[in-house]
C-alpha positions as CSV (number, residue, x, y, z in Angstrom):
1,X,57.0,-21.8,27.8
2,X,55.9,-25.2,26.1
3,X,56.9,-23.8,22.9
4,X,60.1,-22.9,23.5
5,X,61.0,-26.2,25.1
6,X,59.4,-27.8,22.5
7,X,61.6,-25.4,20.0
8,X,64.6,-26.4,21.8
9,X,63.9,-29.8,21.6
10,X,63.1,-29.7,17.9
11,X,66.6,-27.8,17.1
12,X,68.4,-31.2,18.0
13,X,66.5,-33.1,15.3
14,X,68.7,-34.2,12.8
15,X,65.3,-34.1,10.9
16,X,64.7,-30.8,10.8
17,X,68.1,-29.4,10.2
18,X,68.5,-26.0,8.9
19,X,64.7,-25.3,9.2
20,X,63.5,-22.4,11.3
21,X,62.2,-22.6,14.6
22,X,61.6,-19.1,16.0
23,X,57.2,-19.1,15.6
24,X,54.9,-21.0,16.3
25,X,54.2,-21.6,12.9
26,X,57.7,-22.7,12.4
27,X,57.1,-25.3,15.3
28,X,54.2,-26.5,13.7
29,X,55.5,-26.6,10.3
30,X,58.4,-28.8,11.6
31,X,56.0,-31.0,13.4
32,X,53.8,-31.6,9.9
33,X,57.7,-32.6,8.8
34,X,57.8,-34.8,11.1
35,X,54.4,-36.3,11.0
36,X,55.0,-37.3,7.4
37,X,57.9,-39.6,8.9
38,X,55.7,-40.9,11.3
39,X,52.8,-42.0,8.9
40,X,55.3,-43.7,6.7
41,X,56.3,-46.0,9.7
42,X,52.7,-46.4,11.1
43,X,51.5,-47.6,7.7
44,X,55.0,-50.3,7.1
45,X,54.2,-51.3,10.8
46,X,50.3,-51.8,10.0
47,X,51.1,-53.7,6.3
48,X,53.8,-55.9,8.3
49,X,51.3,-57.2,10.8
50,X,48.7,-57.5,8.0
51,X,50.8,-59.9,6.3
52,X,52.2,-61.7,8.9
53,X,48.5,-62.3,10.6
54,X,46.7,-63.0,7.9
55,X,49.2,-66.1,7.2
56,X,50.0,-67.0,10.4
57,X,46.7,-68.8,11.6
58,X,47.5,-68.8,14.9
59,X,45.3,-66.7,17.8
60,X,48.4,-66.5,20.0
61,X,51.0,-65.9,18.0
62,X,49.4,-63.2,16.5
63,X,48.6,-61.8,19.6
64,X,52.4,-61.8,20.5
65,X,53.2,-60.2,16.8
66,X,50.9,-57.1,17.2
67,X,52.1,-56.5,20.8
68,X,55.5,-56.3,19.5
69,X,54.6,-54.8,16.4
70,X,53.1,-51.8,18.2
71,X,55.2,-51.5,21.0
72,X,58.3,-51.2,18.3
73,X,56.3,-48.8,16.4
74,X,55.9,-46.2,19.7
75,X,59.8,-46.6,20.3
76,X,60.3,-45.9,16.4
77,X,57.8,-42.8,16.4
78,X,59.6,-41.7,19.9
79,X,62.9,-41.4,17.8
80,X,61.0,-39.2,15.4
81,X,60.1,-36.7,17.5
82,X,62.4,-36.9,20.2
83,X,65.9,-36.7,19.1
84,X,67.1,-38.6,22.8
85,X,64.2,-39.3,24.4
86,X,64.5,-40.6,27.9
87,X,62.9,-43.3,30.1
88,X,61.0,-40.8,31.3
89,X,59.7,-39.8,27.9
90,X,59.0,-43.6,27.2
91,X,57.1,-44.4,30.5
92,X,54.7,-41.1,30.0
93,X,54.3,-42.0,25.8
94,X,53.4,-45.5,26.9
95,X,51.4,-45.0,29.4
96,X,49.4,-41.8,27.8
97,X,49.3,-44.5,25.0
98,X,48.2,-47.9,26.7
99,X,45.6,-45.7,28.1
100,X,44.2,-43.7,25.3
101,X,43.9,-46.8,23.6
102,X,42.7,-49.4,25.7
103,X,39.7,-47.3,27.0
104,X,37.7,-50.1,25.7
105,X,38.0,-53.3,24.9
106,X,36.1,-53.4,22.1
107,X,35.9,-51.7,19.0
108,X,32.5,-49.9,19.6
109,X,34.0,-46.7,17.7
110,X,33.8,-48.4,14.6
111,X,32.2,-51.1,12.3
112,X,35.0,-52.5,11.0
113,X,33.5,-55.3,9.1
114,X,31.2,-52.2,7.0
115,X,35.1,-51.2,6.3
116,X,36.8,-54.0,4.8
117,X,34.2,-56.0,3.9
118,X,33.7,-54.5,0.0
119,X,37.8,-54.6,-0.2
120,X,38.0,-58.1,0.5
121,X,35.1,-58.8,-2.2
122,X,36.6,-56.7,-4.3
123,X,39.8,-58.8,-4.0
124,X,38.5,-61.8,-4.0
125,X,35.6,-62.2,-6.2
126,X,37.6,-61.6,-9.4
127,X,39.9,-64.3,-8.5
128,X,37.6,-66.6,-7.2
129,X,36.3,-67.9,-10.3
130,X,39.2,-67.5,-12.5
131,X,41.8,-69.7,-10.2
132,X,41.2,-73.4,-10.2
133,X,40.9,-74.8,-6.2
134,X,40.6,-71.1,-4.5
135,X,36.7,-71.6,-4.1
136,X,37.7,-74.5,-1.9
137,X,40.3,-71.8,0.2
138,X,37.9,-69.1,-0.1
139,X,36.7,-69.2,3.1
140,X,39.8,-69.5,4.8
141,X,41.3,-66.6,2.5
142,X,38.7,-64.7,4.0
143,X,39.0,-65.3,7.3
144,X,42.6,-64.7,7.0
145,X,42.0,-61.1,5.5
146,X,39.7,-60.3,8.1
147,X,42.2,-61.5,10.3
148,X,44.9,-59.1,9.3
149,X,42.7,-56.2,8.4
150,X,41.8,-56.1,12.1
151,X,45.2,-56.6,13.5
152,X,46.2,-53.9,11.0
153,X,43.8,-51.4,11.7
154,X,44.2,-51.4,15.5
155,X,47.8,-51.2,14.8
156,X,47.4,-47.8,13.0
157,X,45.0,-46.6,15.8
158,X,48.4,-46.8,18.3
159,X,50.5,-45.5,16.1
160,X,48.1,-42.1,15.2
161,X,47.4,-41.9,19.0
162,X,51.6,-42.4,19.5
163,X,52.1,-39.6,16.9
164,X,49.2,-36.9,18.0
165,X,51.3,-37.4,21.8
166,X,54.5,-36.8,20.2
167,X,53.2,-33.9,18.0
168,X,50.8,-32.1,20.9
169,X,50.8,-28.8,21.6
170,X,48.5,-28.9,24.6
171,X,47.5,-32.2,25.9
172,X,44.4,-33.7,24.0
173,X,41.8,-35.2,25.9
174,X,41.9,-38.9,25.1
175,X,38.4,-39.7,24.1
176,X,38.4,-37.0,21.3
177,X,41.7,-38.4,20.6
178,X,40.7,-42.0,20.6
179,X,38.0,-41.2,18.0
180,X,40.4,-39.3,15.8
181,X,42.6,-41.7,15.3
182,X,39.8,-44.4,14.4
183,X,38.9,-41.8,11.6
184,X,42.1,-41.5,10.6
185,X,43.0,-45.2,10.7
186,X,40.4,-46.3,9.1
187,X,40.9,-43.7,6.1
188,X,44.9,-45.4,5.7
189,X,43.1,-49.1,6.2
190,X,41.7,-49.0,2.8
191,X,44.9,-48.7,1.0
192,X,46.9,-51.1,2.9
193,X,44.3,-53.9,3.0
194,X,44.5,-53.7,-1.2
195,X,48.1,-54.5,-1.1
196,X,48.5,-56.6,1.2
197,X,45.4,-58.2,0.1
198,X,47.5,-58.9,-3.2
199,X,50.0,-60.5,-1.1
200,X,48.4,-62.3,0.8
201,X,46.3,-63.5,-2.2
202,X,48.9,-64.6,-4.5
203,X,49.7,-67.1,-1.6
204,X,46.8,-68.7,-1.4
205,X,46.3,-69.4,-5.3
206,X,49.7,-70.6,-5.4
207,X,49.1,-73.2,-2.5
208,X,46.1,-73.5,-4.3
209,X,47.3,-74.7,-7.7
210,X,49.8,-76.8,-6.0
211,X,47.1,-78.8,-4.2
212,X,45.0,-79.0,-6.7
213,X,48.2,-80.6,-9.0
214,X,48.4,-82.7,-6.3
């Protein structure tokens, strides 16, 4: 009975026009169509508030950017899925969300500092040394990576939790689920912290040169 809601609901997604929707492999098929979408928003979202933290240097403004980064991110992976999806839809995705993800308050699941520690060497030990002023801003540099790594990885944790709602065939227990999507996230961080890290980078040796011209 799930399935054929769920194939009705599917047949009004301008997304999956034209694609069959009869099986249960067709659902699923559609749903890996779908999922695709959603990873390409969760990982914009998570670069977004990698930049924006990372430079911002404030505690509660980044607070207020990830809040609002994430909660756009659940209405934009909503739409994926759900070609109109009502309040109702919103309140349960939220709520199944908010409490998937906010089990704990801390991030026992994972060591994130074993994680992003050897990109952010990597990214900044070759420039270190080569740019003029940036030993001087290395520490903050790397405080500020660290910053955004973090804010960027919990950011992909809502959005895989937000997508494995969206995309469920049966409704996943939320522990298993909680420590699937820290797998997951952290195997997307790695990407996204080298690029922005490049961003983010380029910053500082420019405000670098300009101080040291100073």
């Amino acid at each position: 009975q799930h399935l054929r809601a769920l194939s009705r609901r599917l047949r009004g997604n301008p997304r999956l026009a034209g694609r069959p929707l009869q099986t249960r492999e067709d659902v699923l098929g559609a749903l890996k169509l779908l999922d695709e979408e959603a990873n390409r928003l969760i990982k914009a979202s998570a670069s977004q508030v990698f930049v924006t933290t990372a430079v911002s240097q404030n505690g509660s403004l980044d607070a207020l950017v990830v809040l609002v980064a994430q909660s756009r991110l659940i209405w934009q992976l909503a739409h994926v899925y759900y070609q109109r999806p009502t309040l109702r839809d919103f309140v349960a995705l939220y709520g199944n969300v908010a409490g998937t993800a906010l089990v704990s308050s801390q991030l026992e699941d994972l060591d994130l500092t074993e994680q992003i520690q050897p990109i952010i060497t990597t990214v900044l030990g070759s420039a270190a040394g080569a740019v003029p002023g940036l030993q001087a801003a290395a520490g903050l540099a790397t405080h500020s990576l660290v910053t955004g790594t973090a804010n960027a990885f919990l950011t992909l944790r809502v959005g895989l939790i937000a997508r494995s709602y969206c995309a469920a065939l049966v409704l996943p227990e939320r522990r298993t689920l909680r420590r699937l999507a820290v797998s997951q996230a952290a195997q997307m961080l790695g990407l996204i912290v080298k690029e922005c890290a490049r961003r983010v980078g380029a910053a500082f040796v420019t405000a670098s040169r300009s101080r040291t011209n100073e």
